[in-house]
N, C-alpha and C positions, 0 to 999 in steps of 0.2 A: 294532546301531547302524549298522553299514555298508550294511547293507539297506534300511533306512526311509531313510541319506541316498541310497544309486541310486535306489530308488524316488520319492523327492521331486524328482532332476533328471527323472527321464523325464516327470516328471507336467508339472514346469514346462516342458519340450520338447514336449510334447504341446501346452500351452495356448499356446505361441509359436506351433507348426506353425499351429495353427486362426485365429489370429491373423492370421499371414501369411495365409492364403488370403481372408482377408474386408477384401480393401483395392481399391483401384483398380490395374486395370494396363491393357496393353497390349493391344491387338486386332490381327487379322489384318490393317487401315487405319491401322495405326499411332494409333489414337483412345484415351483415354483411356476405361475401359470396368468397371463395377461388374455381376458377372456372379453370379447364384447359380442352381444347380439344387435342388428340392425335392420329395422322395417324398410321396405320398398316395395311399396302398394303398387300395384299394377305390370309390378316387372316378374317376365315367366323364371321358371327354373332354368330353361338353357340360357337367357340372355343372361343372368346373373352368372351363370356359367362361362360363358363366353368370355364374361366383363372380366374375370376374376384368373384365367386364363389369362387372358393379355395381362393383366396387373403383375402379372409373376413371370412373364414375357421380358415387359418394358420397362417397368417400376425399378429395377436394380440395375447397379453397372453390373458389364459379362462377370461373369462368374463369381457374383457373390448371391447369387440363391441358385441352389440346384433343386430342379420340380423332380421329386424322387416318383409322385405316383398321381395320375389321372384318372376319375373311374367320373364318365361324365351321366352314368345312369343311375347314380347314388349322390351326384352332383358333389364329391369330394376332388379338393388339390390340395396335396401337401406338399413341402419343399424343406427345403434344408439352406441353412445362411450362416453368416456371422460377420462380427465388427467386431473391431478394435477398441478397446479400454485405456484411459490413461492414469496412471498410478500419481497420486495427488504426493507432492513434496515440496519442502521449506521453497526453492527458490521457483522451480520448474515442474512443468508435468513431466514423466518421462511413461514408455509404453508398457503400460500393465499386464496388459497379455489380450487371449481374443475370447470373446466367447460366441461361441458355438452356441442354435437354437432351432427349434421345429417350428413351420408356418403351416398351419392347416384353415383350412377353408369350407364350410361347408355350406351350400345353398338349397334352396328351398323357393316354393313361389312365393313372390313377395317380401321374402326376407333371406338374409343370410347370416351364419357367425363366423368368427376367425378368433384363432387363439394361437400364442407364439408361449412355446415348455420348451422343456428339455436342454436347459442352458445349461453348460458347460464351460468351465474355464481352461485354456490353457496359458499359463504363464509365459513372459518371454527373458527371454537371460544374454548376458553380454559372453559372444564368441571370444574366440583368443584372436578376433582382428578386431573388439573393441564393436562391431556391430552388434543392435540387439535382433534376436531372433529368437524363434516360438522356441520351447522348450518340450520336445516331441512326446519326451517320455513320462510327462506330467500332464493330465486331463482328469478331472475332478469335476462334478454336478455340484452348483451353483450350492445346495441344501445342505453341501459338507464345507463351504468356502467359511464358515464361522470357524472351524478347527483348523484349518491351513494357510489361511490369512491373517491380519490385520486387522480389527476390527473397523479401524476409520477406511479403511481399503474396502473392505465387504460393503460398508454403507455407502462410497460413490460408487462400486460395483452396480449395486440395486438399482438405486437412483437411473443410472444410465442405460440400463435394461431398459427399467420403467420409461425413459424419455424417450428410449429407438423402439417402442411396441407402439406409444404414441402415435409417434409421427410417422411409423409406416400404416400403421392403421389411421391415423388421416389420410393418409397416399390413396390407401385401398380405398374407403369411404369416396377418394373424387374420382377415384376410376369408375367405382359403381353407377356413379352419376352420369358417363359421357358414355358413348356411343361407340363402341367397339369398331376400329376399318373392318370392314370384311377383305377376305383377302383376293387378290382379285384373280383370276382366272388365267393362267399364261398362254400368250398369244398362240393358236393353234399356227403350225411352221407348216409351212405352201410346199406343196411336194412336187415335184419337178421329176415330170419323163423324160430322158433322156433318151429313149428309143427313138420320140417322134421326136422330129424338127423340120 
């Protein structure tokens, strides 16, 4: 009995440890920073490249990630994105604002990392026609949102950060897994002499 209960703390200390490490923290910029490394034995540096490419292709609707830079012989892709925030209230949610964030990618044989910084909030505010809409002339880094917010605002802020690095880094994770189309070749066009006939 004493056995199966140590056994049961280490296990639930093991899934706290794993826990802890898949959150947002700190970078070397003091940025708030969702960071993962991932093994993929047998897979080259271009096909990870490839994969990772299309993932920043396909993965998003049009125009919510712009790939700002490709350098495919240093195996890096960065992009630029954002979502929407909803601001937590008594009866309803209503739109918090967006934040804005950096997608970098980098690959390697066999492995790759990705890390989503550089978030940004922009608030949204209610027009003189009662719509809400961004708030242009307001844009703050995530690291000042403690002094200009809310505080129960700043912690669903995080939270939801934290849950869209997630689940797009699951995204990226099953792309890495499937097999890139190649893109196919356009039909060479049949050229026709008109001189002869």
């Amino acid at each position: 009995m004493k056995n199966i209960f140590i056994a049961l703390i280490c296990i639930l200390s093991a899934k706290s440890a794993i826990a802890q490490k898949d959150t947002l923290a700190f970078d070397e910029r003091n940025k708030y920073i969702y960071y993962q490394t991932v093994d993929q034995p047998g897979l080259s540096k271009d096909t990870l490249y490839g994969r990772g490419l299309y993932f920043m292709h396909k993965a998003y609707p049009k125009g919510k990630l712009k790939i700002t830079k490709t350098d495919e012989g240093q195996g890096v892709l960065i992009g630029e994105g954002s979502f929407v925030v909803l601001k937590k209230s008594l009866l309803s949610g209503s739109l918090g604002g967006e934040i804005s964030y950096a997608l970098r990618i980098e690959v390697k044989d066999s492995k790759y990392r990705y890390w989503f910084t550089d978030f940004k909030f922009t608030p949204y505010k209610r027009d003189r026609y009662g719509m809400e809409v961004l708030d242009p002339g307001i844009i703050f880094p995530m690291e000042e949102a403690k002094n200009k917010l809310e505080k129960r605002d700043v912690v669903v802020y995080l939270d939801k950060i934290l849950n869209y690095s997630r689940q797009n880094g699951a995204v990226l994770k099953s792309y890495m897994l499937k097999v890139a189309p190649v893109k196919k070749a356009a039909p060479a066009l049949k050229k026709i002499s008109t001189k002869d006939w």
